[in-house]
N, C-alpha and C positions, 0 to 999 in steps of 0.2 A: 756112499760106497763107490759109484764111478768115479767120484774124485779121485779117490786114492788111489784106484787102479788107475787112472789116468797119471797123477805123479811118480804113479809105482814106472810106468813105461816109460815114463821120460828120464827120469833117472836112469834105467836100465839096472840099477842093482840094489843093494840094501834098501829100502825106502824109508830108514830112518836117516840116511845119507841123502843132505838137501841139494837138487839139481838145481842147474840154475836155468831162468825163466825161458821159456819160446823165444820172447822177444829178444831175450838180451844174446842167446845162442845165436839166432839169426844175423842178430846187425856184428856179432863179432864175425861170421865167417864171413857177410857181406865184405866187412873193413878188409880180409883178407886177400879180396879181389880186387885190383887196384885199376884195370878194365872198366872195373861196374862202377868203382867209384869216380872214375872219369868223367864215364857215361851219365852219373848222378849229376854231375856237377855241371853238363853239358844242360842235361834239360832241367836241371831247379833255374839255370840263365835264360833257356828258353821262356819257361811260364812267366820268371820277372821279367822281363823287355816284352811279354804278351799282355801281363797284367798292367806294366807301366807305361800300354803301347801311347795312351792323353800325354804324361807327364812328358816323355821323349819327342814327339812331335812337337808339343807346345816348346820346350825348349829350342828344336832347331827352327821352329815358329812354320810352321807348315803343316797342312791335313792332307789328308790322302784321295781329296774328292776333289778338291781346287783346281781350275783348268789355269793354266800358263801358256798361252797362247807365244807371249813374246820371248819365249825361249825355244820356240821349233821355227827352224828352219820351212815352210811351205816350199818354198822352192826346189828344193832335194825330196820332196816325198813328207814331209813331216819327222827329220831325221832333228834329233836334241842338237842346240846351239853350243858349239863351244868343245872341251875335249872332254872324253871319257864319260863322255854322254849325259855332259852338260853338267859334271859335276862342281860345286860351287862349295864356301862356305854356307849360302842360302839353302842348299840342297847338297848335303852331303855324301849322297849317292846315285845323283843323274836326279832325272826326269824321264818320263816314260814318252817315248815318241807319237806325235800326232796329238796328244793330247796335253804334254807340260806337268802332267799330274807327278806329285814330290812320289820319287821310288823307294827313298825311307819310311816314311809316312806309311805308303802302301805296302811296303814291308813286316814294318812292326805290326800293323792292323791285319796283314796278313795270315801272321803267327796266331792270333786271336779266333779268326775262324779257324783254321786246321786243329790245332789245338783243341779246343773249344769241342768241336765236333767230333772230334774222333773221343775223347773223354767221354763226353754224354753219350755217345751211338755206343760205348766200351758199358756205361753203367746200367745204359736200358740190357745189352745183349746179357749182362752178367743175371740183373735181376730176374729176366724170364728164362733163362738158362735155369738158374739155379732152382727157381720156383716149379719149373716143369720136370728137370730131371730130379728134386726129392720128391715130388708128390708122385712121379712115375714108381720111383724102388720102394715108396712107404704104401702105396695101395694096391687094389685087392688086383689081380690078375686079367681084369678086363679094364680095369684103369690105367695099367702098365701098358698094357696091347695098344689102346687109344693113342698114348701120349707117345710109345715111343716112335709108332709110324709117324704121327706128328711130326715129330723129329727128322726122322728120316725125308720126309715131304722136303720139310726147310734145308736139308741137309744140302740135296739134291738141286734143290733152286740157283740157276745160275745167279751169283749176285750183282755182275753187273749187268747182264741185261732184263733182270726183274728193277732193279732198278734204274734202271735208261725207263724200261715201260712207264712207273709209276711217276717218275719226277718229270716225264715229258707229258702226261695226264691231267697233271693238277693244277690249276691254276697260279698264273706267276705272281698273285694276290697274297697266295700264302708266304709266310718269313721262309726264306728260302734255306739257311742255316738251320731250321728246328725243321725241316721236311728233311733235309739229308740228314740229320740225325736219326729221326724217326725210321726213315728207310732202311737205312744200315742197322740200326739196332733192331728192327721188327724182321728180318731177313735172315740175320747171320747170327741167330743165337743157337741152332742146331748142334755145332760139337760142343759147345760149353757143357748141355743140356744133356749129352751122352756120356761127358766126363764126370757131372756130376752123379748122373743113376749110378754108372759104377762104383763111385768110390763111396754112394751111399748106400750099396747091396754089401760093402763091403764091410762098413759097419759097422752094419744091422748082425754082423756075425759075431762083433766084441763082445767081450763078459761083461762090459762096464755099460752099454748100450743093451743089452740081454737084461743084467740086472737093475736099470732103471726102468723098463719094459715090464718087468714083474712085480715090481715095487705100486704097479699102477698108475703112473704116469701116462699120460694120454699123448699121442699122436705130434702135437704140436708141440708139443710142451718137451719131449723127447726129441723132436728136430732143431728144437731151439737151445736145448741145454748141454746136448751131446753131440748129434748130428755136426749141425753148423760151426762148431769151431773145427769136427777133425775135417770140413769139408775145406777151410781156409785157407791153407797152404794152396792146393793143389787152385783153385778158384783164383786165388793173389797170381800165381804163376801164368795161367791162361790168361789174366787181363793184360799184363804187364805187356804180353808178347800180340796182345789184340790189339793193342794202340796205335802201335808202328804201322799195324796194316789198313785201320779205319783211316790214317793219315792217307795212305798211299789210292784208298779208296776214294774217297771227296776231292783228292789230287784229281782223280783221274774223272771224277765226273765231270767237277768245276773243268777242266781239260778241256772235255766231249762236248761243253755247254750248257749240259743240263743240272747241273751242280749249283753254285752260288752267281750270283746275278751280278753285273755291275748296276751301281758304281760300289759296291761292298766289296773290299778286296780281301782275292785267296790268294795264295801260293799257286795252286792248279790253272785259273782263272788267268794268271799272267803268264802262263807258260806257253798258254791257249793264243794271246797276242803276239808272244815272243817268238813264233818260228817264222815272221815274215820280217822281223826287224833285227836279227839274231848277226847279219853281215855287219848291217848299220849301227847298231847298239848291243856288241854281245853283253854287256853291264845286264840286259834286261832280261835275256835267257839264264844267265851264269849266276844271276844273286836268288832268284824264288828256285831253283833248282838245286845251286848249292844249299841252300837250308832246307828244303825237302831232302837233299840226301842226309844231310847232317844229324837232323833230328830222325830220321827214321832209323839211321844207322845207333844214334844215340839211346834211343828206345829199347830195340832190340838187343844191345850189346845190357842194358839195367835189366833188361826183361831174363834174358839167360845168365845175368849175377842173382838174379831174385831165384829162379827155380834151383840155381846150384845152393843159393845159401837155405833154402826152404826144405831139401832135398838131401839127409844127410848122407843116402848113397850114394848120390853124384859127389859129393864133397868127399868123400872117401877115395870114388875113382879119381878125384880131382890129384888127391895127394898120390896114388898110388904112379898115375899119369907124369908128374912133376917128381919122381923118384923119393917125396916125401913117404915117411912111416912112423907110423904111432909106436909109443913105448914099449907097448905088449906084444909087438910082432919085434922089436929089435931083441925085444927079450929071449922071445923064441927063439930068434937067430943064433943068438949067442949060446944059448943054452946048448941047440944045437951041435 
């Protein structure tokens, strides 16, 4: 019975008139932004040159931990030998001053923590987001009270200086990449957590969630068969747009020091080196900083293609916005 009325909505009309799927709605109004598909095409490069960061070093034959002594200049300070900041066929993109370490190498292996971390810190926030804000709107009225101040606690928590506190705490023993996950994602699940009560109060009001409610279906069994798919969109939308910032966050720890360790390299972590050698080698400011804008920008621009194509009001104001209009309003016009 909820099936139907769920096909019956998505269709919007006769429900013997077959709509066609979520997914395939989605990925067409996706195709129709050509912004997002940029931005798509920006970070599936990103993940491959993160995933292929072995393959790419071994071919240019250099790691990202190896010191190269005989390519800094001692004598100037530890400034790279040679121009452009000792760029080579051997090193395709400098060497990192004072130390000779390959700045491709430590580029690509870069991408792999930020990356990396802001993904995991996005899947731990989404899971106790989600888990907290439906068992908030499905329980009884002092289990809502509990969880939503809950909420509000975490909401409230500064996140980077709870996190400065806890990552300067913990011993530098532990993998430093799974504590900045854990921090970020045990921290910043607070709006997810209030976006989902909502739209799962909201629901709880449907015919098709009412009449599997009465049918005797239990609790769980109702959050998992009706709940969680209509909570998906809005849930896809919030992560998409969480990533770019979990990037921007582990940027800014690895920055402040308390983030990822060397010799493991971040993005944030060389930027942290980069503002004393930034005269001498701007190569070393300008490349983890231009990919930290590139990818956060690329994020964010797939993140707001995902909620337009997930969101068919916004896709409505979209066309309306772009002087596009569907058949049934030119009809009116004319009729008019």
């Amino acid at each position: 019975m909820s099936e139907a009325l769920v096909a019956v909505e998505a269709a919007g009309t006769d429900p013997s008139v077959p709509a066609a799927s979520g997914a395939r709605q989605f990925w067409r109004r996706l195709r129709a932004q050509r912004a997002a598909l940029v931005a798509a095409a920006v970070v599936a490069l990103l993940v491959v040159v993160a995933l292929a960061a072995p393959l790419l070093t071994a071919i240019e034959g250099q790691d990202p931990t190896t010191y190269h002594p005989a390519l800094i200049d001692s004598a100037r300070g530890g400034v790279p030998v040679g121009s452009l900041g000792g760029m080579s066929a051997d090193h395709w993109l400098g060497v990192e001053p004072q130390t000779g370490r390959d700045l491709f190498a430590r580029l690509v292996y870069g991408a792999r923590v930020s990356l990396g971390v802001a993904l995991a810190a996005t899947v731990v926030q989404v899971a106790i987001g989600v888990a907290v804000g439906v068992g908030a709107a499905l329980g009884n009225r002092w289990v809502d009270q509990l969880l939503s101040r809950a909420t509000d606690v975490i909401v409230a928590m500064p996140l980077m200086i709870m996190s400065l506190s806890l990552l300067a705490i913990v011993p530098s023993s532990f993998p430093r990449p799974v504590l900045v996950t854990l921090v970020i994602g045990l921290i910043a699940w607070g709006n997810i957590a209030k976006i989902v009560r909502a739209q799962t109060l909201t629901l709880k009001g449907l015919d098709y969630v009412s009449a599997a409610r009465l049918s005797g279906w239990g609790g769980w069994r109702v959050a998992r068969r009706e709940l969680l798919p209509g909570l998906a969109a809005p849930v896809i939308t919030y992560s998409a747009l969480l990533v770019p910032a979990n990037i921007s966050v582990e940027a800014a720890l690895s920055f402040l020091g308390v983030g990822v360790k060397p010799p493991t390299p971040s993005w944030g972590q060389m930027l942290t080196a980069a503002d004393v050698w930034y005269q001498a080698a701007p190569q070393y400011l300008l490349l983890p900083a231009g990919a930290l804008f590139v990818t956060v920008l690329a994020l964010t621009v797939l993140g707001d293609g995902v909620r337009t194509a997930l969101d068919p009001r916004a896709a409505s104001r979209l066309r309306v916005g772009t002087g596009r209009k569907d058949s049934g309003t030119t009809r009116k016009e004319a009729s008019a």
